[in-house]
Each structure stands twice: as structure tokens, then as C-alpha cells.
C-alpha atoms as a printed R data frame, in Angstrom:
    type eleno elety resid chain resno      x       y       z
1   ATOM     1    CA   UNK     A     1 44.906   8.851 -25.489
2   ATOM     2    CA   UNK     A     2 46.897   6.560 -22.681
3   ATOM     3    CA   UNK     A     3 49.564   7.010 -24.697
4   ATOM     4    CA   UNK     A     4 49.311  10.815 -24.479
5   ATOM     5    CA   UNK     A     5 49.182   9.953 -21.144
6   ATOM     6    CA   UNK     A     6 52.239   8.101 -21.051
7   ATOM     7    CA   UNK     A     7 53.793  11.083 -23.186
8   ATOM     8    CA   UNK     A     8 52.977  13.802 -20.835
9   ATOM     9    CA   UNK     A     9 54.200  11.991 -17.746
10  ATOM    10    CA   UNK     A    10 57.519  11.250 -18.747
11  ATOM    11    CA   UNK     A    11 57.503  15.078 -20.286
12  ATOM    12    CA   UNK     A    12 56.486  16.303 -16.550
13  ATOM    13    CA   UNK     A    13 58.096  14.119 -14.115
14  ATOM    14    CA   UNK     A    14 61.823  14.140 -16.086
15  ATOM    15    CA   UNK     A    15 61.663  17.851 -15.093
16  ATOM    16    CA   UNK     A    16 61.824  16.907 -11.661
17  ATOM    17    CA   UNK     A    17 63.617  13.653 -11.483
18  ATOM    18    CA   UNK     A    18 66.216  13.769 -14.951
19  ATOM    19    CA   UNK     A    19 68.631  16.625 -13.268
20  ATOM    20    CA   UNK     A    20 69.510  13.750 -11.090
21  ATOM    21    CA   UNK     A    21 70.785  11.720 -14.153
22  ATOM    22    CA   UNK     A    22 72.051  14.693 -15.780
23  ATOM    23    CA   UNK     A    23 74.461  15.349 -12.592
24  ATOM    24    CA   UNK     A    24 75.490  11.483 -12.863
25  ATOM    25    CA   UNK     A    25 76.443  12.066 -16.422
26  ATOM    26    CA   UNK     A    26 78.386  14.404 -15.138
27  ATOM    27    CA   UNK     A    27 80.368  13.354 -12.616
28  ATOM    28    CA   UNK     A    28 81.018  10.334 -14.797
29  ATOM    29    CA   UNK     A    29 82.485  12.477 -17.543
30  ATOM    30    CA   UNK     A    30 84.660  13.951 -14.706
31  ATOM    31    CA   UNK     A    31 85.072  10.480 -13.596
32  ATOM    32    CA   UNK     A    32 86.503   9.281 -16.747
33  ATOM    33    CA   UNK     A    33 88.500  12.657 -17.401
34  ATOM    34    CA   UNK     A    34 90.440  11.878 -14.242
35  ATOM    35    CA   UNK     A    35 90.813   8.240 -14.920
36  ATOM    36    CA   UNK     A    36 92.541   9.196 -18.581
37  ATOM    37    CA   UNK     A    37 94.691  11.804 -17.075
38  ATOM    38    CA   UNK     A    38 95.731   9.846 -13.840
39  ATOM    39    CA   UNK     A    39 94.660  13.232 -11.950
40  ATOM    40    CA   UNK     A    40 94.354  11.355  -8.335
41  ATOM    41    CA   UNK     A    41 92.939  14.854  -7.054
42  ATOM    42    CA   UNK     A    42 90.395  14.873  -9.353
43  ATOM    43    CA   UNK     A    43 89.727  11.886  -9.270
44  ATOM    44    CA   UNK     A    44 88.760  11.321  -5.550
45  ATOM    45    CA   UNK     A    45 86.702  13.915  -5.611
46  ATOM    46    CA   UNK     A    46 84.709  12.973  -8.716
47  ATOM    47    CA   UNK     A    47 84.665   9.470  -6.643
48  ATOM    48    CA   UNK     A    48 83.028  10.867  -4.087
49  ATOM    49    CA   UNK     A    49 80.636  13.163  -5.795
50  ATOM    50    CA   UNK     A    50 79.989  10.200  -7.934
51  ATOM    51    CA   UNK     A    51 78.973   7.619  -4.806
52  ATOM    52    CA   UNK     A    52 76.984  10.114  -3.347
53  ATOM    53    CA   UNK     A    53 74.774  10.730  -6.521
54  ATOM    54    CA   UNK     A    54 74.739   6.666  -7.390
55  ATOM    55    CA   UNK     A    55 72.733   6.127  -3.707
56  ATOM    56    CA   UNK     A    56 70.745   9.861  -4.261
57  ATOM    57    CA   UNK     A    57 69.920   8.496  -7.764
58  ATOM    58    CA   UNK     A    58 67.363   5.606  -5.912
59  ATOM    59    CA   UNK     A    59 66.092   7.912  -2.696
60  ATOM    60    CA   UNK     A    60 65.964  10.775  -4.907
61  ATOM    61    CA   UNK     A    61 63.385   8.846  -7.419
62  ATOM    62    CA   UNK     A    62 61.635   7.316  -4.685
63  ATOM    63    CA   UNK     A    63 60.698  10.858  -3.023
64  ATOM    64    CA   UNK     A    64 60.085  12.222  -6.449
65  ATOM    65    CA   UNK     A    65 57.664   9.373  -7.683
66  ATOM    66    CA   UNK     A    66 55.440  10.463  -4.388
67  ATOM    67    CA   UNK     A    67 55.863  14.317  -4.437
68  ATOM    68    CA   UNK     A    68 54.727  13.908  -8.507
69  ATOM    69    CA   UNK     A    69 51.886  11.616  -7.973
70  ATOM    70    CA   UNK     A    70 50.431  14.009  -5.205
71  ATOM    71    CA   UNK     A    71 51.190  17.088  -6.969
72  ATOM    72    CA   UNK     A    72 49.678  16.140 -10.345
73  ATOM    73    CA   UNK     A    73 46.426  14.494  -8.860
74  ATOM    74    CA   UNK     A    74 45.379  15.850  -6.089
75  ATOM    75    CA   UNK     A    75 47.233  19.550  -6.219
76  ATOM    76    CA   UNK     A    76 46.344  22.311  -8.134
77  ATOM    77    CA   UNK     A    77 46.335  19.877 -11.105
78  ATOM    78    CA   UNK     A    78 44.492  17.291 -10.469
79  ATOM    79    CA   UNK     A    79 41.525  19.738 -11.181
80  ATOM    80    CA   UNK     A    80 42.744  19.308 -14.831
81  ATOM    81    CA   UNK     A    81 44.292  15.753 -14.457
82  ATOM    82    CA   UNK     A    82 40.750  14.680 -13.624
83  ATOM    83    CA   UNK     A    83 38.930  16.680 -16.452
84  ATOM    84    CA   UNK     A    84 40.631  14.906 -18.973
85  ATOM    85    CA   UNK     A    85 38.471  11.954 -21.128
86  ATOM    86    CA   UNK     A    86 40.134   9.272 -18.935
87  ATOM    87    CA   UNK     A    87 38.928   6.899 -16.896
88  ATOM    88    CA   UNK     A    88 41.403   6.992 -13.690
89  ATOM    89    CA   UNK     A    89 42.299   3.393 -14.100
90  ATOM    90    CA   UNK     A    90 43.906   4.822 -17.411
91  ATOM    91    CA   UNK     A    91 45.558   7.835 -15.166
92  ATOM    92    CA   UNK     A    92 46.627   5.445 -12.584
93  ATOM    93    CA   UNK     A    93 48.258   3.098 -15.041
94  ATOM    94    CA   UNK     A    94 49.650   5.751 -16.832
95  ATOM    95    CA   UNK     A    95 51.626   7.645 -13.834
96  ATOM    96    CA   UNK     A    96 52.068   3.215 -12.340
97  ATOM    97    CA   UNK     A    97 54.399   3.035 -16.014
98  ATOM    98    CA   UNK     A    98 56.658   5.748 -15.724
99  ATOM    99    CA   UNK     A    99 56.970   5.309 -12.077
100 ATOM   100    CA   UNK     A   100 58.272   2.202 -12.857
101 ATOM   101    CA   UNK     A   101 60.378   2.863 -15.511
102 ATOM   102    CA   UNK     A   102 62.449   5.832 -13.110
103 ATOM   103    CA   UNK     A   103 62.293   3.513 -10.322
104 ATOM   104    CA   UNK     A   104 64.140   0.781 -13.136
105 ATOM   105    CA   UNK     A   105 66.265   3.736 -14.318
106 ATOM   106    CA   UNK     A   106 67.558   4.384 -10.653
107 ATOM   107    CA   UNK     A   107 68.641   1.402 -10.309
108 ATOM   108    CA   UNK     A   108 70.617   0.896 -13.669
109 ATOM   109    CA   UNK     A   109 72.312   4.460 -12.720
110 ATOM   110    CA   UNK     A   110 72.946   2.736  -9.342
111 ATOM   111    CA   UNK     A   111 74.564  -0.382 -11.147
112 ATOM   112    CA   UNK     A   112 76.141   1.922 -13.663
113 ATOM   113    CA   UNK     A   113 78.154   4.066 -10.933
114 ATOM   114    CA   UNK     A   114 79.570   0.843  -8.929
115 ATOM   115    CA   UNK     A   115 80.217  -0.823 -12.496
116 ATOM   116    CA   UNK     A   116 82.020   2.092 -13.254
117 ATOM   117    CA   UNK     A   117 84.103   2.756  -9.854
118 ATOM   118    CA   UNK     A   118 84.702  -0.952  -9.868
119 ATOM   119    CA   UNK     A   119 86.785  -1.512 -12.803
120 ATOM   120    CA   UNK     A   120 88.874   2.020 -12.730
121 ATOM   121    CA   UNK     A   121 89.073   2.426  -9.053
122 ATOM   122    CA   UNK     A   122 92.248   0.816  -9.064
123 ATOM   123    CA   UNK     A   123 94.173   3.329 -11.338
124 ATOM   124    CA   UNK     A   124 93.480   6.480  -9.276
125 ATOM   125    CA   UNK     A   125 93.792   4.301  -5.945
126 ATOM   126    CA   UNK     A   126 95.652   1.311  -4.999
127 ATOM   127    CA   UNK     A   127 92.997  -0.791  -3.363
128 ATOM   128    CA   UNK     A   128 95.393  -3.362  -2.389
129 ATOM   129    CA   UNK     A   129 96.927  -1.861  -0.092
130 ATOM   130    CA   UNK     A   130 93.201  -1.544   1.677
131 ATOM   131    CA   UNK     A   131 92.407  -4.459   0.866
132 ATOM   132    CA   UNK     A   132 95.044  -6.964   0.402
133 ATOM   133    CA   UNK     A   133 93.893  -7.485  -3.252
134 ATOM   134    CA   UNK     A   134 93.141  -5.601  -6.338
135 ATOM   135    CA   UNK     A   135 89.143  -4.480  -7.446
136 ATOM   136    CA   UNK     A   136 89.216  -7.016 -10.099
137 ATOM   137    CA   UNK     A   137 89.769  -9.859  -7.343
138 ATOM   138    CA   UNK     A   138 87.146  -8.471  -5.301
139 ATOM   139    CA   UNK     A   139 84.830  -8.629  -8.019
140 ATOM   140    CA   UNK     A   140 85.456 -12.653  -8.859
141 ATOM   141    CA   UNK     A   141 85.140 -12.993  -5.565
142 ATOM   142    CA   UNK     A   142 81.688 -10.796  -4.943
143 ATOM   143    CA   UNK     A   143 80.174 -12.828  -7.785
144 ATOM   144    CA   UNK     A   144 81.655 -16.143  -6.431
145 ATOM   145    CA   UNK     A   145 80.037 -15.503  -3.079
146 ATOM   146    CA   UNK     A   146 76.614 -14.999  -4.816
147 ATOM   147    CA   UNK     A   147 76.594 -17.872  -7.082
148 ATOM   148    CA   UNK     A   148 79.474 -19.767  -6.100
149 ATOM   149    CA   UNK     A   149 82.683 -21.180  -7.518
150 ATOM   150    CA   UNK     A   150 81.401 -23.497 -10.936
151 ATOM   151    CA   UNK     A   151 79.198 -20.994 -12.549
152 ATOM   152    CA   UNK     A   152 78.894 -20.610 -16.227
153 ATOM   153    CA   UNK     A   153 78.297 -18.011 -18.370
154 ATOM   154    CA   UNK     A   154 74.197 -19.054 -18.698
155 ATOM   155    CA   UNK     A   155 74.037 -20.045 -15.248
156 ATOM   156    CA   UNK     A   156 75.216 -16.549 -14.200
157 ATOM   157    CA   UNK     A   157 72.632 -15.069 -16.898
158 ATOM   158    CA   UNK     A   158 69.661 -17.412 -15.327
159 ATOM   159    CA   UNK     A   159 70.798 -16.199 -12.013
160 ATOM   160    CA   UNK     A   160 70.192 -12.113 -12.827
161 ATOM   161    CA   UNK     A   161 67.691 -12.653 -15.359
162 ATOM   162    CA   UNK     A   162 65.703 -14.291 -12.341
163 ATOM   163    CA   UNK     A   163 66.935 -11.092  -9.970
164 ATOM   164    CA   UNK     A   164 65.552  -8.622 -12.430
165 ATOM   165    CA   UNK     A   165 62.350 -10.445 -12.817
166 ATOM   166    CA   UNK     A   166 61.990 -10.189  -8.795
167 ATOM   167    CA   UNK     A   167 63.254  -6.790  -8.643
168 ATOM   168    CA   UNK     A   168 60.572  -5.738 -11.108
169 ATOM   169    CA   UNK     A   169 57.824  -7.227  -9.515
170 ATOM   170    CA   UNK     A   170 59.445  -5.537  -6.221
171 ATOM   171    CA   UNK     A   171 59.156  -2.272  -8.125
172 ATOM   172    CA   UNK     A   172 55.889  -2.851  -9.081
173 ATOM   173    CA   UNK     A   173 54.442  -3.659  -5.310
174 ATOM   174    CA   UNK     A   174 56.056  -0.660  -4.115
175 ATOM   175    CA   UNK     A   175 54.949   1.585  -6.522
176 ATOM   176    CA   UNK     A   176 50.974   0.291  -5.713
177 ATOM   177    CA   UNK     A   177 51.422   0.363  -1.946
178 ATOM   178    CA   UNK     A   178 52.640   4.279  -2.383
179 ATOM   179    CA   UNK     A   179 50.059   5.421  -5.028
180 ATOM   180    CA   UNK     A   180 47.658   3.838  -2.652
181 ATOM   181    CA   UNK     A   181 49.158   5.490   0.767
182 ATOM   182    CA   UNK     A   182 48.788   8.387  -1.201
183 ATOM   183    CA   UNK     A   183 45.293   8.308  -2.460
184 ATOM   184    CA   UNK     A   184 44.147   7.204   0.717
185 ATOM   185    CA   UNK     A   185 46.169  10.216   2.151
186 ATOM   186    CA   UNK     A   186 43.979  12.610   0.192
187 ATOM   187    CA   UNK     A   187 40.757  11.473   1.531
188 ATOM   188    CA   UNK     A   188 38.829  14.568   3.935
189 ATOM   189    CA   UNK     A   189 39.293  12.100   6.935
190 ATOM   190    CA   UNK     A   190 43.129  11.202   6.444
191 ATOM   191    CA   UNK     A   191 43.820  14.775   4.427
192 ATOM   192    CA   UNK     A   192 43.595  16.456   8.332
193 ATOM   193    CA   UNK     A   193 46.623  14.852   9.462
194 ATOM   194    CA   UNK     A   194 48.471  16.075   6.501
195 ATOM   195    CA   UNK     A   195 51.788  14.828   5.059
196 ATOM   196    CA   UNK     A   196 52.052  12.293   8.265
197 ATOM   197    CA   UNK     A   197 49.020  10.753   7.238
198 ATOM   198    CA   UNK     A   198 51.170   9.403   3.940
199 ATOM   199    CA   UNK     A   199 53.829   7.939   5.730
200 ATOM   200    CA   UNK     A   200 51.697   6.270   8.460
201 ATOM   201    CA   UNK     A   201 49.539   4.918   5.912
202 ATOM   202    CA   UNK     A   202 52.422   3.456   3.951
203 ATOM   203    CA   UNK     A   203 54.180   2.048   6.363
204 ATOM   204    CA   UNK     A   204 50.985   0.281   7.797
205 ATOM   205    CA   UNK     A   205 50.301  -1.040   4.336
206 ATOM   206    CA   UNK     A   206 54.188  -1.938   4.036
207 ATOM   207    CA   UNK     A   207 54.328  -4.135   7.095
208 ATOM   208    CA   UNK     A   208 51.091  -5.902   6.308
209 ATOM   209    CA   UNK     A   209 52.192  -6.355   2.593
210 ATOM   210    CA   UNK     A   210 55.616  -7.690   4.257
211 ATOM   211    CA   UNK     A   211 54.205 -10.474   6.790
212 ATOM   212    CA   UNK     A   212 51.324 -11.392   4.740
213 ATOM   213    CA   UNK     A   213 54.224 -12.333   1.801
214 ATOM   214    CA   UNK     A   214 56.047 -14.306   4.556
215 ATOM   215    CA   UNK     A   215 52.993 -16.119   5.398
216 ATOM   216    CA   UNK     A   216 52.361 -17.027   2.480
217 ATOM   217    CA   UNK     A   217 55.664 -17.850   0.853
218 ATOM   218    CA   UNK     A   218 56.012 -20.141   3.884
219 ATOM   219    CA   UNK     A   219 52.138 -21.780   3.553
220 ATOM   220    CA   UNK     A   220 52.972 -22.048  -0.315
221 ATOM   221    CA   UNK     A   221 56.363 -22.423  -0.852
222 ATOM   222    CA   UNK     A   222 56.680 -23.418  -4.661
223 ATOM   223    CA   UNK     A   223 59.697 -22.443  -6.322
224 ATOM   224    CA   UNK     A   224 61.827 -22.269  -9.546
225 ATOM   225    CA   UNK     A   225 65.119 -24.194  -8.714
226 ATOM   226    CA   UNK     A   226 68.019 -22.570 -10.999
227 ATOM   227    CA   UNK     A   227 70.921 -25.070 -10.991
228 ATOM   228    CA   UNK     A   228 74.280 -24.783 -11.988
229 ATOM   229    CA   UNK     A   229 74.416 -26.400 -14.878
230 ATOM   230    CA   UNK     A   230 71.626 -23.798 -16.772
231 ATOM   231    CA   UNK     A   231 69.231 -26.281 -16.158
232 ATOM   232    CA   UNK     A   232 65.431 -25.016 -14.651
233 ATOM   233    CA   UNK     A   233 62.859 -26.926 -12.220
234 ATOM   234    CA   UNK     A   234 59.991 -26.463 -10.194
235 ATOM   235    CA   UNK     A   235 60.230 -27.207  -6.122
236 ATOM   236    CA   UNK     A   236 58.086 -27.228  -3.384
237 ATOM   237    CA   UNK     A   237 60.764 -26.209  -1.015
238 ATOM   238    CA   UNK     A   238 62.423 -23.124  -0.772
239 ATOM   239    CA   UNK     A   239 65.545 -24.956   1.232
240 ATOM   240    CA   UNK     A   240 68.668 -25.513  -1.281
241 ATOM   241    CA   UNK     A   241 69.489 -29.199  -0.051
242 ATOM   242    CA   UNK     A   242 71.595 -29.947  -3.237
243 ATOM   243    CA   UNK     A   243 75.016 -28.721  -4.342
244 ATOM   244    CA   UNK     A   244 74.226 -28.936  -7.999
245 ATOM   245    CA   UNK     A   245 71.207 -26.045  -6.830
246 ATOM   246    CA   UNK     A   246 72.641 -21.971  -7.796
247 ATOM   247    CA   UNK     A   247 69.188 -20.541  -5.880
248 ATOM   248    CA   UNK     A   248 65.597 -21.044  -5.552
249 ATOM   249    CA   UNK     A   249 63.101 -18.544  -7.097
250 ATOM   250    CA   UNK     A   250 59.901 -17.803  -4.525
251 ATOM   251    CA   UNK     A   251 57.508 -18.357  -7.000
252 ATOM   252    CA   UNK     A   252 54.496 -18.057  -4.023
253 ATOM   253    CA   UNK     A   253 55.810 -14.692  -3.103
254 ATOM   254    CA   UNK     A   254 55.647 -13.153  -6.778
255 ATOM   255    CA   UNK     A   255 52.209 -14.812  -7.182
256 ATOM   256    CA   UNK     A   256 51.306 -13.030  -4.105
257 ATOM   257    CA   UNK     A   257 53.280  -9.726  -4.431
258 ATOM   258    CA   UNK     A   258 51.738  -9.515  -8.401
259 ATOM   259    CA   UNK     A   259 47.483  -9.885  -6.811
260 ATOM   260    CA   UNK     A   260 48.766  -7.413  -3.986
261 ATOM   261    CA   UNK     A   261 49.593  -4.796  -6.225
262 ATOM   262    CA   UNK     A   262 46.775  -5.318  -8.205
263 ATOM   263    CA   UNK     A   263 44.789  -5.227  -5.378
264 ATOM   264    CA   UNK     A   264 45.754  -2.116  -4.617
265 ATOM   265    CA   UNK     A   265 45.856  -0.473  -7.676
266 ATOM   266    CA   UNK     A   266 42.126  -1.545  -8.027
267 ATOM   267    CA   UNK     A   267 41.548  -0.020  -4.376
268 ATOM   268    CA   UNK     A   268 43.451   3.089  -5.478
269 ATOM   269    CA   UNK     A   269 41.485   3.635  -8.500
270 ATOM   270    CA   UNK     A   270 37.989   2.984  -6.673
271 ATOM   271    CA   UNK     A   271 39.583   5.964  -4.017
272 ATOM   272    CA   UNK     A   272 40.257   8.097  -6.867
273 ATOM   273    CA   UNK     A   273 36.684   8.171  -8.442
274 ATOM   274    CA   UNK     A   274 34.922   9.054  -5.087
275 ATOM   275    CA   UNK     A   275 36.842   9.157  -2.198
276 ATOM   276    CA   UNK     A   276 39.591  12.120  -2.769
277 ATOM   277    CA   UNK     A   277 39.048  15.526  -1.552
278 ATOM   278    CA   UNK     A   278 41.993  17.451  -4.558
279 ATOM   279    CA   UNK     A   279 43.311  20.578  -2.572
């Protein structure tokens, strides 16, 4: 059945979130149609087009994720959503997955466009004339400013294979504090102030989440010390004080972000079985 569950969310939401991807795909095809021909015309304005919808693709999703979670729940569907032979720790985790997985699939679409506009910007637009060198340049020298100058190949892979690993659990602790602004939202007390009351409740829940991380990444600062030469080791300090050191992975602050978002998924679920008033 929770797969079902998964099923019929993807099914649902990609109704309201894929034409967002399908427009990328797009303007990509454009994109690349331009590049082959050397149409500069074209080709700027597919640029354009093609920026615009790599940001949308991440604020679009975000907006979406919300509008689909109220909408299926505590809408005119939730009256079926919460008929079904679910407990609503299974809906919860259900609608928490796909979230996730658009929220992911932003971001790769993000990546995707810049990737993209990175390595053929320079043959509908000399960007050394701008500047001073070509996109290829600026791209050494992007990834030398993150990492540095003596990277390898696995120290580079350590490096975003420890950035993905945050970014997800980022994903993750955003996606709980919004389900639960939400939910909490939807309660007869909160449900009078209307669509305000989601936005002051998640941003309340945001900035306590924030400075309760940053208390505690600073009380318990353990951390996984990537170095340059691929190698891995745990650190009590956060503070790079070697040159051998690529970056220092707040270990504290995942622990932390990981129990807040189960926290709150718990509270959500414990809001959804008494607490909601579905419109």
C-alpha cells in the first residue's frame, strides 16, 4: 500500500510541478539548436529563457511542494486522503519522499542549466571580452576557489559527495519544517488567520531550527575533516588550521538537523490524527 502511495503522489504532483521540466527540456533543445547553428539571435534568447527557468525550476518546486501538500490533505481531498487504510505516518512519509525527490530534481535541473550555459556560452558569446577570459577559465578557476589549487580527481569527488550528503539532509529539514507549518496551519485556531498563518508559522519554526543548529554546531562541534590527499578524519574543531585540510564536514549540525526533522515529522503526524480541521 505505501508504495501505492508513493505511486499516486508522483502521478498527482508531476501534473503540477513536471511542466516546469518539460519547458527546461525545451529551451535546452532550443539551446542546443542555436549552439549547432551558431544562430546568436536565437541563441540569446533561448539563454535567457533558459536562466530564467533554471532559478523558476527550485522556487517553482518549493511553492508547489506546499500548495500540493495542503491541497491533497487538508482540501477537498484530504476527505479521501484520510479514508484510505493508512496510518498518516505512512501518508506523511509518502508525500516527505516525493517532496524530496522534486526538491533533488530542482536542483539537478538547476545544475543541469549552468552546466549547460557554461561550456557553450562561449560559442554564441565571446565572454572574454566581459570578462577578460574565456568560460572554460572561469570554470578552473570557480572550482579552484572552492577546493583550491592541488585537488585530485577523488579529492574533488569526496568534496561533492560530502555537499550532496548535506544538501540532502538540508532538503530533508526543510521539507519537515513546511509539512509541519502546514499542518499546524490547518488547525481551527491557526486555520482563522488563513494562508498568513503558514508563512508565520514557518518562518518561526525556520529561525528557531536555524539558531538552535548554530548552537549546537558550536556546543558540539565534531567534524569529518576531508583532506586533499582523499584521505578522511574525524575533528573536534570546525576551524581548518592545516593546509593539507580541503573542508570540514559539521557532523553536529547533521546529527541535529536529521532528530529535528524527525521531530517534526513525528509532531506533524500527531497534528494530523487529531488536531486538523480539512476544509
Amino acid at each position: 500500500m505505501f508504495g501505492k502511495l508513493i505511486k499516486n503522489e508522483i502521478k498527482s504532483s508531476a501534473h503540477s510541478i513536471g511542466f516546469i521540466y518539460i519547458v527546461t527540456a525545451i529551451l535546452i533543445g532550443l539551446f542546443e539548436v542555436a549552439y549547432a547553428t551558431n544562430n546568436t539571435k536565437i541563441g540569446s534568447v533561448a539563454l535567457v529563457l533558459l536562466t530564467i527557468t533554471g532559478i523558476a525550476a527550485i522556487v517553482v518546486t518549493f511553492f508547489m511542494i506546499i500548495v500540493q501538500f495542503n491541497k491533497s490533505l487538508f482540501g477537498n481531498q484530504g476527505y479521501l486522503s484520510f479514508t484510505l487504510p493508512v496510518s498518516s505516518g505512512q501518508l506523511l512519509a509518502s508525500k516527505a519522499l516525493v517532496a524530496c525527490f522534486w526538491m533533488i530534481a530542482s536542483w539537478i535541473v538547476s545544475i543541469l542549466v549552468i552546466t549547460i550555459i557554461a561550456f557553450k556560452l562561449n560559442t554564441l558569446i565571446e565572454t572574454s571580452e566581459f570578462f577578460g577570459m574565456n568560460i572554460k577559465d572561469l570554470g578552473k578557476l570557480f572550482v579552484s576557489s572552492m577546493v583550491g589549487d592541488d585537488f585530485s580527481a577523488k579529492c574533488l569527488v569526496a568534496f561533492f559527495g560530502a555537499l550532496a550528503v548535506y544538501a540532502l539532509v538540508v532538503v530533508i529539514q526543510l521539507i519537515s519544517e513546511l509539512y509541519f507549518a502546514v499542518t499546524l496551519s490547518n488547525t481551527r485556531i491557526m486555520q482563522k488567520m488563513g494562508v498568513f498563518s503558514i508563512i508565520l508559522t514557518f518562518f518561526v519554526v525556520f529561525i528557531i531550527s536555524s539558531l538552535l543548529l548554530g548552537f549546537f554546531t558550536a556546543k558540539f562541534p565534531l567534524g569529518l575533516q576531508i583532506n586533499y590527499d582523499s584521505t578522511l578524519a574525524i575533528t573536534k574543531s570546525l576551524n581548518v588550521v592545516s593546509d593539507n585540510v580541503l573542508t570540514i564536514v559539521p557532523l553536529g549540525g547533521i546529527f541535529f538537523s536529521i532528530v529535528s526533522a524527525a521531530l517534526l515529522f513525528v509532531a506533524t503526524s500527531l497534528l494530523m490524527d487529531s488536531k486538523v480541521n480539512i476544509k
